[in-house]
N, C-alpha and C positions, 0 to 999 in steps of 0.2 A: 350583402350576399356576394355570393364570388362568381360571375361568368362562369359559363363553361366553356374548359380547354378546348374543343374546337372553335366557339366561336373567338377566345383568343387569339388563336394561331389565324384565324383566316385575316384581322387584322395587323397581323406583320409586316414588316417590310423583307421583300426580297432577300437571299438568303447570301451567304456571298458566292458561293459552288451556284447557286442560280444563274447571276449577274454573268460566272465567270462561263458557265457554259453556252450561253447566249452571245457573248461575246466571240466563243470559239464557232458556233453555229453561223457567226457573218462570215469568219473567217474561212470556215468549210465550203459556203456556197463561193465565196472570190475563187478560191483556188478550186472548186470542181467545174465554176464555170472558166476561167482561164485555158482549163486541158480541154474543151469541147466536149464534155461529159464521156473525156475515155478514161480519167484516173480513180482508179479506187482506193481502199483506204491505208493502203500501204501509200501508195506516191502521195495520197495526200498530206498522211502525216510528215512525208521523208518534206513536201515543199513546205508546210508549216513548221517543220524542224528549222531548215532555209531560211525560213522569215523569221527567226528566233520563238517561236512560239512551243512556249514548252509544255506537251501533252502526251497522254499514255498511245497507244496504238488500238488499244477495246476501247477508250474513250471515243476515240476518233470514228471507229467503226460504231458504236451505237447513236453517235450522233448522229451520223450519215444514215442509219437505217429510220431513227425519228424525223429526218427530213425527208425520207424516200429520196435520195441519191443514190443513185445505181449508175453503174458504168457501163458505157456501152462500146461491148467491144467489138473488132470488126470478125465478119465471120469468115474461119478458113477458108483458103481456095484450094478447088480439089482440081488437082491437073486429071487429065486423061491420057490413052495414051494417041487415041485414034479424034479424031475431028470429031466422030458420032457421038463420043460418048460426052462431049463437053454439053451438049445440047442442039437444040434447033440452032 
């Protein structure tokens, strides 16, 4: 008798778009830990471009959303025009 196609597939070996996106996921955390977590997925791919690493720009962005990397950027400053209004 023949297996069933899922339990075939569960005993596979990794896929090679698996392998290669796990590969890119080490690479995402170096380079968003390197910026101190202010670069998003544009600078990241522009520093992985840098590093010769060749990826799409949604790629890069959905793998950063599957790691929960988020960029933290800093928050504007609002001048005043008087002392009072900048605060206590």
């Amino acid at each position: 008798m023949f297996k069933s196609g899922c339990y075939d597939w569960r005993g596979r070996p990794e896929s090679a778009t698996v392998k290669r996106r796990e590969g890119l996921k080490t690479l995402l955390k170096k380079a968003f830990e390197d910026s101190d977590s202010t670069y998003g997925y544009r600078r990241v791919h522009t520093q992985l471009h840098r590093w010769g690493v060749a990826a799409g720009l949604v790629l890069i962005r959905w793998l950063m959303r599957e790691l929960g990397l988020e960029p933290c950027q800093p928050k504007p400053r609002r001048f005043g025009l008087t002392q009072g209004a900048l605060g206590p």
